[in-house]
C-alpha distance (Angstrom), angle and dihedral (degrees) to the residues before:
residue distance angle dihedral
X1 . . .
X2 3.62 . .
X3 3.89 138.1 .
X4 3.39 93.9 -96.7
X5 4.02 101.4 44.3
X6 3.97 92.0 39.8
X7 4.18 91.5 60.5
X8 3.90 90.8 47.4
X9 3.81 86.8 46.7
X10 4.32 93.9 47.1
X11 3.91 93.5 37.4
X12 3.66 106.6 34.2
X13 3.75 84.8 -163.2
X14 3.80 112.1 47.6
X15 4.52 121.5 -162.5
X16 3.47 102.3 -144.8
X17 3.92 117.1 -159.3
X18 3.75 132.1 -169.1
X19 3.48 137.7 -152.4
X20 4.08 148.8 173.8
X21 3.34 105.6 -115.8
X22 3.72 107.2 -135.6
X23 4.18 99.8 25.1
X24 3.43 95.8 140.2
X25 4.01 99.0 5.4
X26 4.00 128.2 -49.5
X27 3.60 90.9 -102.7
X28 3.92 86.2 60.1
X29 3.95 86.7 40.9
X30 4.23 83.3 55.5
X31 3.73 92.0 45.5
X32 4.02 92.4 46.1
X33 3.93 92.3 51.3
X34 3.62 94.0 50.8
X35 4.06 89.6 39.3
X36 4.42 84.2 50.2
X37 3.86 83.9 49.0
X38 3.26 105.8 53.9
X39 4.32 94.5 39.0
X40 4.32 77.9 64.5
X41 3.67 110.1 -90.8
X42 4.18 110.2 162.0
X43 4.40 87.3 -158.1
X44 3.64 140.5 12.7
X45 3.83 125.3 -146.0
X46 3.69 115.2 -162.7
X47 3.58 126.4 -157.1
X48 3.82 118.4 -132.0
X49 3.38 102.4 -149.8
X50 3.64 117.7 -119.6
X51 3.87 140.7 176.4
X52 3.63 100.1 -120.1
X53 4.26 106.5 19.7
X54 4.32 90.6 173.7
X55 3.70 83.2 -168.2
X56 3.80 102.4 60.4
X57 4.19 129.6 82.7
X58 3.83 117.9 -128.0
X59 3.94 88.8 -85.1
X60 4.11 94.9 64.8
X61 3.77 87.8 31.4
X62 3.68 85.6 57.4
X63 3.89 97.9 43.9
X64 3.91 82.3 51.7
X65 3.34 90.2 57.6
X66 3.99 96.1 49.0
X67 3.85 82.4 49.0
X68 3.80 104.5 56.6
X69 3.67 87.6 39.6
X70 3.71 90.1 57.9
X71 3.92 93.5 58.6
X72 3.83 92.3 -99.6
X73 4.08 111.7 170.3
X74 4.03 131.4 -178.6
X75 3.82 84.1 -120.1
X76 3.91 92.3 48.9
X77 3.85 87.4 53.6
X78 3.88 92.0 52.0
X79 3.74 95.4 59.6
X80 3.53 94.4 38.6
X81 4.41 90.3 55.5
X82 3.81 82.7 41.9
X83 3.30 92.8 62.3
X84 4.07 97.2 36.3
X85 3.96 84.5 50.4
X86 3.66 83.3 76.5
X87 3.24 104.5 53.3
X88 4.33 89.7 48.7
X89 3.93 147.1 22.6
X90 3.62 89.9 -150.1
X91 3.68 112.2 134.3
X92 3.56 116.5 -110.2
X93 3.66 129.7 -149.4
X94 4.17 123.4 -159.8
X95 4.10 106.7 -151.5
X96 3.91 94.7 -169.7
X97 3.93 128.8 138.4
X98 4.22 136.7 -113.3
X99 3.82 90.4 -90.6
X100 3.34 105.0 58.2
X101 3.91 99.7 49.1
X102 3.73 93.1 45.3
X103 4.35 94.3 49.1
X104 3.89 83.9 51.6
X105 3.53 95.7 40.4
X106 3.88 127.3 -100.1
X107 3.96 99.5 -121.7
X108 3.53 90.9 47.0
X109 3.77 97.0 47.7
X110 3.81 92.8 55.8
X111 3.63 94.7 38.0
X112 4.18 85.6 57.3
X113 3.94 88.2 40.0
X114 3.73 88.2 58.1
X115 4.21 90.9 40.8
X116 3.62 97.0 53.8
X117 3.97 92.9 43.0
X118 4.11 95.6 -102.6
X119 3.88 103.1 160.6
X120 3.75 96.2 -171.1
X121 3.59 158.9 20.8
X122 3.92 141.0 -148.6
X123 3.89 125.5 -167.9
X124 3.84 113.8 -167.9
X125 3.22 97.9 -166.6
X126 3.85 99.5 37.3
X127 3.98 109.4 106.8
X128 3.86 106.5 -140.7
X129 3.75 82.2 -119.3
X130 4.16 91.9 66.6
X131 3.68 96.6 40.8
X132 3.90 83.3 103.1
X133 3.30 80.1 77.4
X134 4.04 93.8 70.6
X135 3.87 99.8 13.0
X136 4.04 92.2 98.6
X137 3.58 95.2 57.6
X138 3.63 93.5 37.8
X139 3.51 93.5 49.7
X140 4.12 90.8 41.9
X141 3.74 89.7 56.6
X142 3.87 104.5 42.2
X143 4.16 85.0 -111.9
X144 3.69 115.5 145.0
X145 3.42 122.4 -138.3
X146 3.84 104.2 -140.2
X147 3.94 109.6 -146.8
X148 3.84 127.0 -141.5
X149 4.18 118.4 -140.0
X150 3.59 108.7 -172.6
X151 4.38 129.6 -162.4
X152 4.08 82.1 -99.4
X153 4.34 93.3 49.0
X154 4.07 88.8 90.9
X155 3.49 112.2 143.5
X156 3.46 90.2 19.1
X157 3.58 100.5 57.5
X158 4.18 97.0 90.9
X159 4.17 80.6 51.6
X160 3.53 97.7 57.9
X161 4.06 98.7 33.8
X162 3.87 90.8 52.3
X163 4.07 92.6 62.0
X164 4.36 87.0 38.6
X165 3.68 108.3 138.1
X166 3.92 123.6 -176.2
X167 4.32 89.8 1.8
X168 3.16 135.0 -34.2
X169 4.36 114.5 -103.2
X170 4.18 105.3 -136.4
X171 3.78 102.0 -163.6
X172 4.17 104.9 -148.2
X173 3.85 105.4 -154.9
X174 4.06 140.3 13.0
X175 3.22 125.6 -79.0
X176 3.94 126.5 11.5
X177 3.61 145.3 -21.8
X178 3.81 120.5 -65.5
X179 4.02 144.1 101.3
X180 4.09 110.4 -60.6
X181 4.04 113.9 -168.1
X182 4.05 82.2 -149.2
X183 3.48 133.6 33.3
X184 3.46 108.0 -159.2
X185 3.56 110.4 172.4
X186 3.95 121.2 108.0
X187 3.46 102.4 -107.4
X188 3.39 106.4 169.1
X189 3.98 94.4 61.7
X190 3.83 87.2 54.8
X191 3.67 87.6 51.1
X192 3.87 89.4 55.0
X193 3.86 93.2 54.3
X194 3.30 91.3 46.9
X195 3.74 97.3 54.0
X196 3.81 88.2 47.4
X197 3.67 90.9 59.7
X198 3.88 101.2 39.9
X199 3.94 149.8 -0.9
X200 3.87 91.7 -133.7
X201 3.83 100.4 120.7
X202 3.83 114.5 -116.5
X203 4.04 135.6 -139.0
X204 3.39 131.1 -162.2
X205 4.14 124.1 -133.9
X206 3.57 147.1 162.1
X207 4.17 120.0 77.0
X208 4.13 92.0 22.4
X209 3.83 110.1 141.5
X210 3.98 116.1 130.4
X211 4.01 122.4 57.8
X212 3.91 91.7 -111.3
X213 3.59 100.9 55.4
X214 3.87 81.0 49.2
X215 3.48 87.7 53.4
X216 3.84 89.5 49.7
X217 3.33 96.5 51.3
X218 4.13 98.3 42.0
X219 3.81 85.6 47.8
X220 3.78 92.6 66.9
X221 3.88 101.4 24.9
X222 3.79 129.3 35.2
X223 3.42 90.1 -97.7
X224 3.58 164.2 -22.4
X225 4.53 136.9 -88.5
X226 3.87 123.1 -154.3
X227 3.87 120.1 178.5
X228 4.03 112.9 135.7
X229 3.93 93.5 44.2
X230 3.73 97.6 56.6
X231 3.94 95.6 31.9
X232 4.07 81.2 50.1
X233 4.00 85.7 59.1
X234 4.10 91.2 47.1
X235 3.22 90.2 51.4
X236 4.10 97.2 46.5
X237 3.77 90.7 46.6
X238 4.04 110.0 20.0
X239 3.83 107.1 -174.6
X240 3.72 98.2 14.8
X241 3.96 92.9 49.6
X242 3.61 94.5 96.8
X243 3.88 100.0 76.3
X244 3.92 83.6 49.3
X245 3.31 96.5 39.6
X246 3.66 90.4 51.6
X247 4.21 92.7 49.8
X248 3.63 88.1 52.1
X249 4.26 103.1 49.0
X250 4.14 80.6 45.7
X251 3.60 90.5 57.1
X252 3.96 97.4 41.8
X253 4.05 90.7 41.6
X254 3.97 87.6 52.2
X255 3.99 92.2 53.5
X256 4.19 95.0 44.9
X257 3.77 87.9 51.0
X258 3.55 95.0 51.2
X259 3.57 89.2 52.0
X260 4.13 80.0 83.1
């Protein structure tokens, strides 16, 4: 059993949290992880920042930004996990785009993923239809390539969950990343496709910022993604966010598992 199959099995209902690795600095990014750990989190996704991420609101675009300008690197972020990896078994997730794992090279991107204990990837702006593209490596390397259904996937929903490695990503609303005061979409049918098409547990992301919409979301799913709320509080406090970072994942992890 793997990283990313043994949480789903312990927690039923898994919080998910995401962040840009190097918004303020890596060893912040390090620090944040372990902070996101210990407040209860069951994976952690982590941005690789990139000059045009298509799927992210102004508040990741913006932590991107801070990123890059800080002299983060794809190799940088390797050592960093590899040394994080020690510290925890938590599963972690890279959200990164096409671009970025083809300039570094695709055989050596999953053979670090699977050296510095990276159990899975997701490509934005991947169809499922090009994932051929990566699925050698990711298969080689025992690196699963997350996959993204969005409100719009419809008939192709059983398509994509049937080939779902790791979990499968439900994306809420339109659009991109960022806090939503009302998620509208009908999760719970998408759910039910899902599940017809696979056992790989499901989470739900985009627009999730308050405990009861993670709540929501867990109750119907197998769990709930945050990225914009918590990089929103790295960015308001920088090198003090952990404490508040910390107070906020404990709060959101307590609502998803009572979604039980």
């Amino acid at each position: 059993m793997n990283r990313l199959e043994q949480v789903f099995a312990e927690k039923k209902k898994v919080f998910i949290s995401f962040i840009t690795a190097g918004d303020p600095s890596l060893a912040m990014t390090k620090k944040l992880i372990l902070t996101i750990v210990k407040a209860g989190a069951g994976i952690v996704e982590i941005g690789i920042p990139f000059s045009d991420p298509v799927a992210e609101g102004k508040v990741i675009q913006r932590a991107n930004i801070r990123a890059l300008s800080a002299g983060t690197t794809t190799d940088k972020i390797f050592d960093m996990l590899k040394e994080t990896r020690q510290d925890t078994d938590v599963p972690f997730v890279f959200l990164t785009y096409a671009n970025p794992i083809y300039a570094y090279g695709c055989e050596k991107f999953f053979a670090r993923c699977k050296d510095v204990g990276v159990d899975g990837v997701i490509i934005p702006d991947t169809p499922f239809e090009e994932r051929e593209e990566f699925l050698p490596f990711s298969k080689k390397y025992q690196v699963a390539l997350v996959p993204l259904i969005a409100p719009t996937s419809k008939d192709r929903i059983k398509m994509i969950a049937s080939q779902a490695e790791g979990y499968v990503y439900l994306v809420s609303s339109l659009g991109v990343t960022g806090i939503r005061s009302n998620i509208t979409t009908d999760m719970k049918t998408i759910v039910e496709e899902v599940r017809k098409a696979t056992n790989i547990p499901a989470a739900v992301g985009f627009g999730i910022a308050e405990p009861k919409q993670a709540y929501d979301m867990a109750k119907v799913s197998d769990g709930a993604i945050v990225g914009s709320a918590i990089e929103k509080i790295i960015e308001e406090y920088g090198e003090d966010s952990p404490k508040y970072v910390y107070e906020y994942v404990k709060k959101m992890t307590e609502a998803v598992e009572a979604a039980i």
